[in-house]
Every structure is written in structure tokens, then in C-alpha cells.
C-alpha atoms as a printed R data frame, in Angstrom:
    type eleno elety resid chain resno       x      y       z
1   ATOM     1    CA   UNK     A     1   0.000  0.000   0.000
2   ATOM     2    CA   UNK     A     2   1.443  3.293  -0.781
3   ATOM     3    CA   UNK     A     3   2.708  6.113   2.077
4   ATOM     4    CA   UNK     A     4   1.484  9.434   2.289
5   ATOM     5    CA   UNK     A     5   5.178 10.510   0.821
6   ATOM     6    CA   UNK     A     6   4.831  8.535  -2.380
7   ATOM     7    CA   UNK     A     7   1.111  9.461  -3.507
8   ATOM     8    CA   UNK     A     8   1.711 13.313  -2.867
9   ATOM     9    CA   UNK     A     9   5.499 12.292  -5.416
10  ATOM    10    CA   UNK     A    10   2.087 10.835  -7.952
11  ATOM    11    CA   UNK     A    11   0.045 14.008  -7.252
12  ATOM    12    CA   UNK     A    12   3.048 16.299  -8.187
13  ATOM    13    CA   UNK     A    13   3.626 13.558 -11.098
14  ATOM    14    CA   UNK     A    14  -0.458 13.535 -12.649
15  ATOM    15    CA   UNK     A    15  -0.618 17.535 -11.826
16  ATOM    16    CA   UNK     A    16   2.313 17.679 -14.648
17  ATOM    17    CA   UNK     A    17   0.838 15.230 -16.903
18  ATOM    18    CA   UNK     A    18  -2.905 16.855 -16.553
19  ATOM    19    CA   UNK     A    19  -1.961 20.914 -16.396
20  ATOM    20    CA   UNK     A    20  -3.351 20.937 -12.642
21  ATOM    21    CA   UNK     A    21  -6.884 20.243 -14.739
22  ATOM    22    CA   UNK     A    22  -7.713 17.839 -11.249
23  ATOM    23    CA   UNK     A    23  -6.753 19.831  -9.074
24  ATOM    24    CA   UNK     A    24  -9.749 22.482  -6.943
25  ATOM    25    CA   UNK     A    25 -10.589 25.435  -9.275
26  ATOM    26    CA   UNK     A    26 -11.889 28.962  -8.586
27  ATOM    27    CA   UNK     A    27 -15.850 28.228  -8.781
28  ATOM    28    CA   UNK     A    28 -15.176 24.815  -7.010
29  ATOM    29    CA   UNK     A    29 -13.492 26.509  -3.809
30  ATOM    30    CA   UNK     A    30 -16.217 28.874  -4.247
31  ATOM    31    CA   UNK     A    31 -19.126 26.212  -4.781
32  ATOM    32    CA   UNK     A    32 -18.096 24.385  -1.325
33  ATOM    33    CA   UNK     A    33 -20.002 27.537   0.747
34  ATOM    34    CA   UNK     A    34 -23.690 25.796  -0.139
35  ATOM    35    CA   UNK     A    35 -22.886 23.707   2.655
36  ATOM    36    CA   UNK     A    36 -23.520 19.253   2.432
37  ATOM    37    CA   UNK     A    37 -25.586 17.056   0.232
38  ATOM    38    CA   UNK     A    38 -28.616 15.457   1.303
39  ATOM    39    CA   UNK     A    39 -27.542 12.715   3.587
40  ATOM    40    CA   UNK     A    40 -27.980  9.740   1.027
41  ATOM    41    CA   UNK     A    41 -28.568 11.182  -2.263
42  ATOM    42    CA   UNK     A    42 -26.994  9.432  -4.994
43  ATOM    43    CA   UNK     A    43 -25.138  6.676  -2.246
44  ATOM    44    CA   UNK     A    44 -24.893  3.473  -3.482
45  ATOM    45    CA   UNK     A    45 -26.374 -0.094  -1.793
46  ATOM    46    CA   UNK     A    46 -23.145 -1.277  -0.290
47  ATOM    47    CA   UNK     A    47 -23.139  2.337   2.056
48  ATOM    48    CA   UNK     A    48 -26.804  2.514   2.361
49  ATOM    49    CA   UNK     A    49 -26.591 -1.088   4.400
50  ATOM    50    CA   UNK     A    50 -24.135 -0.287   6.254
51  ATOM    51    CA   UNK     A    51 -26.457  2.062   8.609
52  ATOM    52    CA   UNK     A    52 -28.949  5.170   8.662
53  ATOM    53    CA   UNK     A    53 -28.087  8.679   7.087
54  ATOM    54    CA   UNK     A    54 -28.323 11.602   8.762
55  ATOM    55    CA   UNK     A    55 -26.950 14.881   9.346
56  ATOM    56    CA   UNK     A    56 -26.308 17.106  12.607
57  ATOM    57    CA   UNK     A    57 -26.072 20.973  12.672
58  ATOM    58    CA   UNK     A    58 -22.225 22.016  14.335
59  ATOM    59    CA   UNK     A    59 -23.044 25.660  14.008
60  ATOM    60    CA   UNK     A    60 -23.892 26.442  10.496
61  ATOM    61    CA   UNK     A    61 -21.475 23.531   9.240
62  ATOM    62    CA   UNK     A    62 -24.131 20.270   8.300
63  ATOM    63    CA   UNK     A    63 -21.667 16.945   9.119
64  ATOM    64    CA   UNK     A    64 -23.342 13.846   7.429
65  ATOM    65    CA   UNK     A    65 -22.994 10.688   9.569
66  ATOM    66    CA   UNK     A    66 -24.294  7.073   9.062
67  ATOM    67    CA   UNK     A    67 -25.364  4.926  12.149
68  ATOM    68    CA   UNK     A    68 -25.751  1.655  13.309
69  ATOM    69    CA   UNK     A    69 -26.881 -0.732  16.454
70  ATOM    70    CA   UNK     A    70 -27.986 -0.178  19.592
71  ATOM    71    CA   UNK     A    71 -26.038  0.850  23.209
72  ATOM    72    CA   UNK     A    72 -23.046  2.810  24.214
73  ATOM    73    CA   UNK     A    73 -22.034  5.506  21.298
74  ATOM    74    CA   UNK     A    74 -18.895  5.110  19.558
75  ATOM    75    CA   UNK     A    75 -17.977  7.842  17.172
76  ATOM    76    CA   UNK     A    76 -15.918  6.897  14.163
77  ATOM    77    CA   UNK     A    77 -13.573  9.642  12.900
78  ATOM    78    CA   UNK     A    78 -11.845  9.058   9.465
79  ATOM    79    CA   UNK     A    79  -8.505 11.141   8.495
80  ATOM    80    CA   UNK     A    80  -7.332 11.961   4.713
81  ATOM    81    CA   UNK     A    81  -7.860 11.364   1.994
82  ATOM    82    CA   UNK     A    82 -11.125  9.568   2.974
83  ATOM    83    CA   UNK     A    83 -14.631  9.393   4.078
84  ATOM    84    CA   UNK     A    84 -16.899  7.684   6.562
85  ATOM    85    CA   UNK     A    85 -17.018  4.661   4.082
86  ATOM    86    CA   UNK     A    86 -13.470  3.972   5.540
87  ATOM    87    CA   UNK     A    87 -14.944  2.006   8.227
88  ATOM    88    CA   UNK     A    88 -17.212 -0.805   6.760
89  ATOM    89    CA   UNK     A    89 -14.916 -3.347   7.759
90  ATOM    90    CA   UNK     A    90 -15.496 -1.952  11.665
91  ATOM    91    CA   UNK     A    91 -19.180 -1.006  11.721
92  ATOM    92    CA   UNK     A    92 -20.794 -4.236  11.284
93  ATOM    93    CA   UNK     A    93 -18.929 -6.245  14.270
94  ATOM    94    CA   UNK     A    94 -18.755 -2.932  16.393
95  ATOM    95    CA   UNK     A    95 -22.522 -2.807  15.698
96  ATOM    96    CA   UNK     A    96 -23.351 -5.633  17.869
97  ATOM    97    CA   UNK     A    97 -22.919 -4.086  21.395
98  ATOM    98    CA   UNK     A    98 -22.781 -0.735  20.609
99  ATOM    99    CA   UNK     A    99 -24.231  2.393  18.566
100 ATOM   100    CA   UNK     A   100 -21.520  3.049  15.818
101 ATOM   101    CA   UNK     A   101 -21.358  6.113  14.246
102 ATOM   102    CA   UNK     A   102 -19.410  7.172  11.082
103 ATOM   103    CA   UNK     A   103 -19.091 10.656  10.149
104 ATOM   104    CA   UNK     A   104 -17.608 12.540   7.124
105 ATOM   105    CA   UNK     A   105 -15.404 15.526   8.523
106 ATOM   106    CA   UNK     A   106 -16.347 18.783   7.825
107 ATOM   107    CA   UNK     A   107 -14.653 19.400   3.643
108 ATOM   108    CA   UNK     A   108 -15.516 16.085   2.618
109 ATOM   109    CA   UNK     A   109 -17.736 14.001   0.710
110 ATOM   110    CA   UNK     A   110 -21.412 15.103   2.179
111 ATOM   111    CA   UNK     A   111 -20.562 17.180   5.031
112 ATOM   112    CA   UNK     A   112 -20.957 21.080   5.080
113 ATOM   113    CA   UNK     A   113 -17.631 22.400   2.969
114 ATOM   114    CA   UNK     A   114 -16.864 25.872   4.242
115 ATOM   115    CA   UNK     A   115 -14.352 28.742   3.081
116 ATOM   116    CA   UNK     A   116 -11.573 29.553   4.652
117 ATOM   117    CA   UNK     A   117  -8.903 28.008   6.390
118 ATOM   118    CA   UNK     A   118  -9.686 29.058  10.068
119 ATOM   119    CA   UNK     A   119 -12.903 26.865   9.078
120 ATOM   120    CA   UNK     A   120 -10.809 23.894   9.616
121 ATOM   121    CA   UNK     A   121  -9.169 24.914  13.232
122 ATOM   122    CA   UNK     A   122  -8.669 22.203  15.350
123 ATOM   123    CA   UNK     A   123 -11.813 23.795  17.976
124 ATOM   124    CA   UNK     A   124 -14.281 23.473  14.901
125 ATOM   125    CA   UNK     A   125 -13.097 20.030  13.835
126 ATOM   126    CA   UNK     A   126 -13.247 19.168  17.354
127 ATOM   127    CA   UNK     A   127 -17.004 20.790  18.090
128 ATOM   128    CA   UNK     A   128 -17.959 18.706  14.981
129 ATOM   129    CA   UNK     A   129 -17.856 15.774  16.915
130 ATOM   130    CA   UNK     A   130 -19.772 17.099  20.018
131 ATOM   131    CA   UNK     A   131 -22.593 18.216  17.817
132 ATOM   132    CA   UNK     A   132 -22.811 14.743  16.976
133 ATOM   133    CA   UNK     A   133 -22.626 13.018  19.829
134 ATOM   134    CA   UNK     A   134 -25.608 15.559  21.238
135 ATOM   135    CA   UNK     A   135 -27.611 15.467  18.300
136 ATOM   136    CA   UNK     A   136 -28.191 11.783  18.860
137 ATOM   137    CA   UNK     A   137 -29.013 12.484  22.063
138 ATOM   138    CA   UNK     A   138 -25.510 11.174  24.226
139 ATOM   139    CA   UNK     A   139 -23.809 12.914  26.620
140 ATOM   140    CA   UNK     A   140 -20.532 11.223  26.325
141 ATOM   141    CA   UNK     A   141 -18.678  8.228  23.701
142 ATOM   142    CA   UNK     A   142 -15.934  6.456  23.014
143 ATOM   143    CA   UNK     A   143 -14.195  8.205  20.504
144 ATOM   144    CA   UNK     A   144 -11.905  6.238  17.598
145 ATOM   145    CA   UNK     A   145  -9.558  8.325  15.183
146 ATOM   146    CA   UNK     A   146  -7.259  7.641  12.162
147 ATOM   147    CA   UNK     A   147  -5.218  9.551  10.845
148 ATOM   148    CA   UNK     A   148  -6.610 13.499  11.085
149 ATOM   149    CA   UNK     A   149  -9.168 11.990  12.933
150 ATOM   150    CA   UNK     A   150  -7.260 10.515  15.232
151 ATOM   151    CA   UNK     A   151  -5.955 14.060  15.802
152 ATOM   152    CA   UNK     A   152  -9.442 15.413  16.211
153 ATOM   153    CA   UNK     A   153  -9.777 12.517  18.802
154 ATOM   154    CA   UNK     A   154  -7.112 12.984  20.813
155 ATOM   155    CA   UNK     A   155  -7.853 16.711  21.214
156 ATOM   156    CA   UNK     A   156 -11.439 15.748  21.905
157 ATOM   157    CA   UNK     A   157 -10.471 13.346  25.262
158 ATOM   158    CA   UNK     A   158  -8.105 16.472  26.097
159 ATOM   159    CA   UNK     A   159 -10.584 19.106  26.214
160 ATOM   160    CA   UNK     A   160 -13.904 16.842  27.055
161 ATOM   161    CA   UNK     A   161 -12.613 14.450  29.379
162 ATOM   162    CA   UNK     A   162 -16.434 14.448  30.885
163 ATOM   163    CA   UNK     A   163 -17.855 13.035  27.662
164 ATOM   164    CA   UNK     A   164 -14.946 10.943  26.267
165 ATOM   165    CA   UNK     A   165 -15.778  7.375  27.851
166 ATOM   166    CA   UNK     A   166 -12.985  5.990  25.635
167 ATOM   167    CA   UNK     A   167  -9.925  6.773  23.089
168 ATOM   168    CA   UNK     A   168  -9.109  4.410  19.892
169 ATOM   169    CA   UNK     A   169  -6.211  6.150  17.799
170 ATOM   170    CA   UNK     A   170  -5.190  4.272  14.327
171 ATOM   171    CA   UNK     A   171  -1.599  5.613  13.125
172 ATOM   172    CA   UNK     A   172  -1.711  9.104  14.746
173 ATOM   173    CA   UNK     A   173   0.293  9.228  17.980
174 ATOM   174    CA   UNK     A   174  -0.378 11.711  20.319
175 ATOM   175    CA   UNK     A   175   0.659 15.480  19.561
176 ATOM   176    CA   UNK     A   176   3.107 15.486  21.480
177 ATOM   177    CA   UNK     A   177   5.224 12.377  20.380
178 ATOM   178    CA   UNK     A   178   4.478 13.745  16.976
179 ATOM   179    CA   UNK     A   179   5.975 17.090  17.916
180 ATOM   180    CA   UNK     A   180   8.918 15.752  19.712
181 ATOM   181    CA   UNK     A   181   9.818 13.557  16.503
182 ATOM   182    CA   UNK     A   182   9.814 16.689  13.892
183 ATOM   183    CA   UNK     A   183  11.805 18.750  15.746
184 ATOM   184    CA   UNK     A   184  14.611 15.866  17.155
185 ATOM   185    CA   UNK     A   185  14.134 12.988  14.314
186 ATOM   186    CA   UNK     A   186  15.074 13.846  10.165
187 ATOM   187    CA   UNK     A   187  13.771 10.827   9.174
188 ATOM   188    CA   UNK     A   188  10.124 12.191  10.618
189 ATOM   189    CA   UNK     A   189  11.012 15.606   9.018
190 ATOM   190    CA   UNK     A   190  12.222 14.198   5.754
191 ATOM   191    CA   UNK     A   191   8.911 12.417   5.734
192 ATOM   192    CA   UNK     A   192   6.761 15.072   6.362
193 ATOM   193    CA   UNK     A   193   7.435 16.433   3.151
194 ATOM   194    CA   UNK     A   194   4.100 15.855   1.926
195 ATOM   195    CA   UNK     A   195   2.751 18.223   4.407
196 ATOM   196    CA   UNK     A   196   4.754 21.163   4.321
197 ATOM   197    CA   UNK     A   197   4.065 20.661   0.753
198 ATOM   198    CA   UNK     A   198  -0.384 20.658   1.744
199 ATOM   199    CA   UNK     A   199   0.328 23.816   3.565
200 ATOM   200    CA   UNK     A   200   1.999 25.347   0.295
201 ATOM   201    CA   UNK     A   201  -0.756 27.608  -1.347
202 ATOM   202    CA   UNK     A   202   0.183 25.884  -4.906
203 ATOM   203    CA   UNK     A   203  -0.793 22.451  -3.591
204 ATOM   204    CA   UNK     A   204  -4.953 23.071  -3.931
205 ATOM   205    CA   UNK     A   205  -4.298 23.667  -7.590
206 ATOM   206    CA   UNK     A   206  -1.718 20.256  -7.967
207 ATOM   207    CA   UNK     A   207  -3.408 17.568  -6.098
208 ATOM   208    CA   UNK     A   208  -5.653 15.205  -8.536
209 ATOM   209    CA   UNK     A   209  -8.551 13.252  -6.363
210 ATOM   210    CA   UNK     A   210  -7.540 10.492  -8.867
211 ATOM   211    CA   UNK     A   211  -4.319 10.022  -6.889
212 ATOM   212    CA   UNK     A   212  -5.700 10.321  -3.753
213 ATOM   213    CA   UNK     A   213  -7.460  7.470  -3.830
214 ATOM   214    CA   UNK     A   214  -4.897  4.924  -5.141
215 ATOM   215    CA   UNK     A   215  -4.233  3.332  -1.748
216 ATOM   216    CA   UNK     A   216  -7.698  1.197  -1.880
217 ATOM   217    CA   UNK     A   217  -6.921 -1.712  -3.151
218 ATOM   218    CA   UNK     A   218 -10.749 -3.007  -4.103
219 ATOM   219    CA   UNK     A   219 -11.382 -1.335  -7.246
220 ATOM   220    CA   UNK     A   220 -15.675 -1.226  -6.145
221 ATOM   221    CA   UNK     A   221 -14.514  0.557  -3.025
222 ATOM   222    CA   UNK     A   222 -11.990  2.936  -5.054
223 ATOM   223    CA   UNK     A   223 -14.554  4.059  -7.461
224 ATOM   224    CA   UNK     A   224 -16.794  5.112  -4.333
225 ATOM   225    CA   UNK     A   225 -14.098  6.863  -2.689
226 ATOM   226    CA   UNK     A   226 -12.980  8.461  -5.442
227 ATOM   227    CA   UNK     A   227 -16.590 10.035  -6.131
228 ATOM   228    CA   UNK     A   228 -16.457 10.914  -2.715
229 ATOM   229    CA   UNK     A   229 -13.058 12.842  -3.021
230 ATOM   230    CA   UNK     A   230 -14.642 14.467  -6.123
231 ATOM   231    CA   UNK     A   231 -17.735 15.428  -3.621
232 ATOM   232    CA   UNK     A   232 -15.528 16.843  -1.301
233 ATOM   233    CA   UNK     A   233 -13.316 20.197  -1.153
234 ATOM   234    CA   UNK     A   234  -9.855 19.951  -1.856
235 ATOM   235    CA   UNK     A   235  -9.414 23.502  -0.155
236 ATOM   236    CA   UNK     A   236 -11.137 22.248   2.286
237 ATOM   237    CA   UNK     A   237  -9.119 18.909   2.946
238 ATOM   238    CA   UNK     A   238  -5.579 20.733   2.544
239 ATOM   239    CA   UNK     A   239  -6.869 23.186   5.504
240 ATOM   240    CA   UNK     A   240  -6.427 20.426   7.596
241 ATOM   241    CA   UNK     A   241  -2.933 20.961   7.243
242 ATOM   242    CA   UNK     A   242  -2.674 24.727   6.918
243 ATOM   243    CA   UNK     A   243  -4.670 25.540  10.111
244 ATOM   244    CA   UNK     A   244  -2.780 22.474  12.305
245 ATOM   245    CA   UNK     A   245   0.069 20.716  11.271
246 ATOM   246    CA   UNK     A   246   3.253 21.918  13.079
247 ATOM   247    CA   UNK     A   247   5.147 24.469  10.956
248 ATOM   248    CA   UNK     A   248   8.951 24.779  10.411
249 ATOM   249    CA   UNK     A   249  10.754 25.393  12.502
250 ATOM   250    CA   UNK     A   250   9.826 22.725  14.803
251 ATOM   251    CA   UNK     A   251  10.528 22.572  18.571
252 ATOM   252    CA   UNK     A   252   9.220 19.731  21.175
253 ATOM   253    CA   UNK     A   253   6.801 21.079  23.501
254 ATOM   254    CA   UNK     A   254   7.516 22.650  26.578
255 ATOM   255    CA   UNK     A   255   3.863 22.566  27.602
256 ATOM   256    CA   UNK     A   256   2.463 18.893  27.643
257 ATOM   257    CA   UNK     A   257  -1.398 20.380  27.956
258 ATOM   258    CA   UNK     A   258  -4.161 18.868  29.137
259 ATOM   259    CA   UNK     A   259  -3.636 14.818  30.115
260 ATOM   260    CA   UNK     A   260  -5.943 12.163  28.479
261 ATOM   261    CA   UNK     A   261  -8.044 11.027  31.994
262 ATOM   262    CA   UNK     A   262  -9.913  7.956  29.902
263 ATOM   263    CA   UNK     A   263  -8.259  4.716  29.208
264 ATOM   264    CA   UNK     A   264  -6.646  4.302  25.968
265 ATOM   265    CA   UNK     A   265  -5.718  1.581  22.953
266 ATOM   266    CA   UNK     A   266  -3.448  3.151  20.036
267 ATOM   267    CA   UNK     A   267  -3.112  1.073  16.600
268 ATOM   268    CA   UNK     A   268  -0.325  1.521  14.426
269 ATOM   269    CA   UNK     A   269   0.501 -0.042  11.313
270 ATOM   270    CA   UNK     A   270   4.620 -0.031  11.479
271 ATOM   271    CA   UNK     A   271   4.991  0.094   7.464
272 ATOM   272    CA   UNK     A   272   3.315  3.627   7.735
273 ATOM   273    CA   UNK     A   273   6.573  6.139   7.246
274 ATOM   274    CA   UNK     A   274   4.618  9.086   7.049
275 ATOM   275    CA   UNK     A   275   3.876  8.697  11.148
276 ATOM   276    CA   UNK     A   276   6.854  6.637  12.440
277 ATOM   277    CA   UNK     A   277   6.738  4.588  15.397
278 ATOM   278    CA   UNK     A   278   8.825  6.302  17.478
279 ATOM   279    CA   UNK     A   279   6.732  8.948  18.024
280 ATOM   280    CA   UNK     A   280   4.601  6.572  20.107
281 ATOM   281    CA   UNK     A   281   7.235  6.609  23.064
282 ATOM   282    CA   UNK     A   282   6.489  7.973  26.015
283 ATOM   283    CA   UNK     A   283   2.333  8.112  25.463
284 ATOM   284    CA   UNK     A   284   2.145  6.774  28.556
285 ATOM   285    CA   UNK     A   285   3.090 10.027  30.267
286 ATOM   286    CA   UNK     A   286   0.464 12.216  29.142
287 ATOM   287    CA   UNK     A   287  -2.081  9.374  29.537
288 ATOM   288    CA   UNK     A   288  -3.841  8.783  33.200
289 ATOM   289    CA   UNK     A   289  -5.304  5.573  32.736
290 ATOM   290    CA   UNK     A   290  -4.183  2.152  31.354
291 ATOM   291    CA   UNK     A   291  -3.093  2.271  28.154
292 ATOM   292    CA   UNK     A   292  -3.085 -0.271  25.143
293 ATOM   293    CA   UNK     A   293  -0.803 -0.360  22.315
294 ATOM   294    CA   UNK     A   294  -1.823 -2.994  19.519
295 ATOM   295    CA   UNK     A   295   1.658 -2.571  16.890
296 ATOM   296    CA   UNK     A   296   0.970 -4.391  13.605
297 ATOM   297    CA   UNK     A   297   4.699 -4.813  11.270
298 ATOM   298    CA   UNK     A   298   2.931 -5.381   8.185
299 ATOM   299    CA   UNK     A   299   0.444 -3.246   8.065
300 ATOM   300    CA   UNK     A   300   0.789  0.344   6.628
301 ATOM   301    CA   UNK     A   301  -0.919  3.789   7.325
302 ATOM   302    CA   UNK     A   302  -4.495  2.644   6.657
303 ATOM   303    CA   UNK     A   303  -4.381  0.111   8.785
304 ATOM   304    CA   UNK     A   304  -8.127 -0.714   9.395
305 ATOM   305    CA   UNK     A   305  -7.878 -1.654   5.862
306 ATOM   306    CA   UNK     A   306  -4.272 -3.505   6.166
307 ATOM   307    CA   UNK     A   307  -5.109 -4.991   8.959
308 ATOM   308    CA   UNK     A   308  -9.472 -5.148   8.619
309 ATOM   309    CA   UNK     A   309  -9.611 -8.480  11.305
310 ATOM   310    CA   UNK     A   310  -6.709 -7.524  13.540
311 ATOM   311    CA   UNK     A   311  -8.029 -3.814  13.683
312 ATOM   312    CA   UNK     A   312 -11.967 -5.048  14.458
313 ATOM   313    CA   UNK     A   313 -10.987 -7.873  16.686
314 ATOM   314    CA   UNK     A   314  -8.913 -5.349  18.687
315 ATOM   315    CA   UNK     A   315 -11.331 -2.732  19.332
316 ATOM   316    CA   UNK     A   316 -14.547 -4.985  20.002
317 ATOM   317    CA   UNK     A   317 -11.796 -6.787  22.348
318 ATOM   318    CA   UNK     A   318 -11.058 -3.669  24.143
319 ATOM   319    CA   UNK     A   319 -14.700 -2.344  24.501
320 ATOM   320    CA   UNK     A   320 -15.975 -5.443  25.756
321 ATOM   321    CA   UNK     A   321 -13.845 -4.983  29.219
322 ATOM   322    CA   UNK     A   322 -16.466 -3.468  31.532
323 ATOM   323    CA   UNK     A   323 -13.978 -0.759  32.986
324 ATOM   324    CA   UNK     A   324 -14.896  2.094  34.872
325 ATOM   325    CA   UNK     A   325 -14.528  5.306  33.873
């Protein structure tokens, strides 16, 4: 499966082959401000049975979710470049003893696209998911993350310890690891190319959806994400980056913030060299409660595709212990 680092080397490569013709234009950055699609218009059977659709107001942002099963609410954050749809092989199992629910992150696929790259700030992304959780009437879940999502969910168990029952991170160690590791480890820095290169304001205008989507292997489930990275904002997706990713030069934080107070189990595919291992040491310090680490050698950064069985197995596993809060 390819890293982050080789498909942005095939967007640079298709952006000179196509004249940037793929890339976000003028009227589609401009388009993105009538907000989401209607929650299932136009999705196909294989997402339709995977739960109900539905969409909940975070201030004038629509995020489209789809939902499943009955009992405690786990919320099901995906990362880039992807879409709720990244969790079929999850939703069914997790379905069983609890209410599973997908979203789409605000810039993508059927979700609200605004303008403007304080839109994407970590406190929106962040009140996306707590709009969520208390439209479907919760007052707390267990949150899982990959990727930018696993960002959004680690800052969401920082700042809402009251409703975070639970933390599941796939391939996005904590901030602070992450941190640490770009400003003391080149390898990390040499492979964060790719997003220095996001933050660059050429990048909207270089980066083909067609090459975005060349890490699903099915070719079915490639053809729906890729008309779901044609649905969605490029702008908005490369915000992400522009509003919070760490910017040169980089230092390791002197502030640890806020400590995650819920227990925790962190997946990581150990192929991924876009988010290196090493960045997982010392997690255990800004953690309160017991911690899990699940590492899987050869599985890469989207490992709850990699890794479908391991990754399901792992997380039903974990949320069947009846532990306190």
C-alpha cells in the first residue's frame, strides 16, 4: 500500500501530466459555501446497508454521519484522503454491542464544505464531533480516530474528558510524540514532506482526487471513494494541514497540555513512514489511565484496511472490558 510521501510524489507527477486540470478550481473553492448534500442522495447499496443517514447541525457547518446498532455511542472519525465509508470493515462487528457512528469531517464528501482556512481549526473540527454526539441524544462516547481523525480525537479526550468514555487512535500518535519527533528525528522531518508541501498555497491547484485514492486496493470501493473525493473540497481537505500541522521550525513542547483522563488503545501499522513509530514513546506520560498499544509490522498507514480483522478484533476486544470510567 502506498505512504502518504509517495502518492503526494504521484500528485506532483499527474498535476504535470494533466496541467493541474484535477486539481480544486476557482468556482469549485467557491461552490463548497452551499454547505452538504442530502444525507444519502446518490449513495450506493453497499453504504446505504451499512447504517442510517443523517446529518447534525455544528453551528452552520451540516456533518453527514451514518449509524448503526444499539447501546453505548462510539464515534468513528476518518482522516485523509477519505470518508466515513473507511470504516465498513469496523461497523458491522462494532454494531453488535454498541451504537456506531461514522461521520464525514467537515470538507468532505457530504458534510458542510466551508471557506476559509480558520474553518478547519482544530476547535471546529473538534465541536464537529460534540454536535454529533448531542444530536443523537448522548452525553458522552468512546471516541476512535485515524489519521486526522485521530488528531481530532485525541484533542477531543483532552478538552472533554467528561464526555470521552474511551480513546481508539489508528496511526496518529499523540501530539506530542508527533511534535517531539519533527523537531529531534530527520527521518520524521524528511517524511513530512508531503505536508509542508499541503500547507503550500500551490498544492490546492496540484493535487488530482484520482491520486488520492490509489491506496484502496478493491477497485468497487476505489470508485466510491474516489466520487467521494470528487464530492468533497480539496481547499477544504488541505486546511487540515494549513490551520494544524506543526510548521517549520519545529521545537518539542515545553507545555504537555491537558492529560488524556480515559483509558486508551493506540493502533499503528509499522509500514506507515509518514507517522513513524517512534513517536509513540512515552504516550504513557500524558495518559492517566491504562493504556493499550496494539503494533501491527505489516500493516501500513491505513491500517483498518491492512489490517481489517486484527483492527476489528482489537477494538470490540477492548470495549468489551467493563472498565470504569
Amino acid at each position: 500500500m502506498p505512504s502518504l510521501a509517495s502518492i503526494v510524489v504521484r500528485c506532483l507527477l499527474v498535476a504535470a501530466l494533466l496541467g493541474g486540470a484535477r486539481g480544486a478550481s476557482g468556482d469549485e473553492t467557491a461552490a463548497a459555501e452551499a454547505g452538504a448534500l442530502p444525507p444519502d442522495e446518490g449513495a450506493g447499496p453497499e453504504e446505504l446497508a451499512l447504517g442510517t443517514h443523517g446529518v447534525a447541525r455544528s453551528g452552520d457547518v451540516d456533518i453527514h454521519y451514518v449509524v448503526r446498532g444499539e447501546g453505548p455511542l462510539v464515534v468513528l472519525i476518518h482522516g485523509f484522503p477519505d470518508y466515513w465509508y473507511t470504516w465498513r470493515a469496523q461497523m458491522p462487528e462494532l454494531s453488535r454491542t454498541h451504537r456506531v457512528v461514522a461521520i464525514d469531517q467537515r470538507g468532505y464528501n457530504r458534510s458542510g464544505q466551508p471557506v476559509g482556512v480558520e474553518a478547519y481549526a482544530m476547535d471546529a473540527l473538534v465541536a464537529d464531533v460534540r454536535a454529533v454526539i448531542d444530536h443523537l441524544g448522548d452525553t458522552s462516547a468512546t471516541i476512535v480516530g485515524h489519521d486526522w481523525g485521530g488528531m481530532v480525537a485525541w484533542r477531543f479526550a483532552m478538552t472533554h474528558p467528561e464526555a470521552t468514555d474511551g480513546l481508539v487512535v489508528l496511526n496518529l500518535p499523540h501530539p506530542n510524540g508527533l511534535l517531539r519527533e519533527l523537531a529531534n528525528n530527520p527521518e520524521q522531518r524528511e517524511n513530512s514532506a508531503y505536508a509542508r508541501f499541503f500547507q503550500s498555497e500551490e498544492a490546492v491547484r496540484m493535487v488530482a482526487p484520482e491520486v488520492l485514492v490509489r491506496w484502496v486496493k478493491d477497485p468497487a470501493a476505489q470508485a466510491r471513494h474516489l466520487a467521494a473525493m470528487r464530492r468533497s473540497s480539496m481547499a477544504g481537505m488541505l486546511a487540515y494541514y494549513k490551520a494544524n500541522y506543526p510548521r517549520e521550525p519545529y521545537a518539542a513542547p515545553e507545555d504537555p497540555g491537558p492529560p488524556v483522563r480515559c483509558r486508551v488503545l493506540l493502533i499503528h501499522g509499522l509500514r506507515d513512514k509518514a507517522l513513524l513509530a517512534g513517536a509513540l514513546n512515552d504516550t504513557w506520560k500524558w495518559v492517566e489511565k491504562d493504556l493499550t498499544l496494539v503494533t501491527i509490522p505489516d500493516a501500513d498507514h491505513f491500517v483498518q484496511h491492512d489490517a481489517a480483522g486484527l483492527v476489528t478484533r482489537s477494538i470490540a476486544d477492548w470495549l468489551s472490558r467493563d472498565v470504569p470510567r
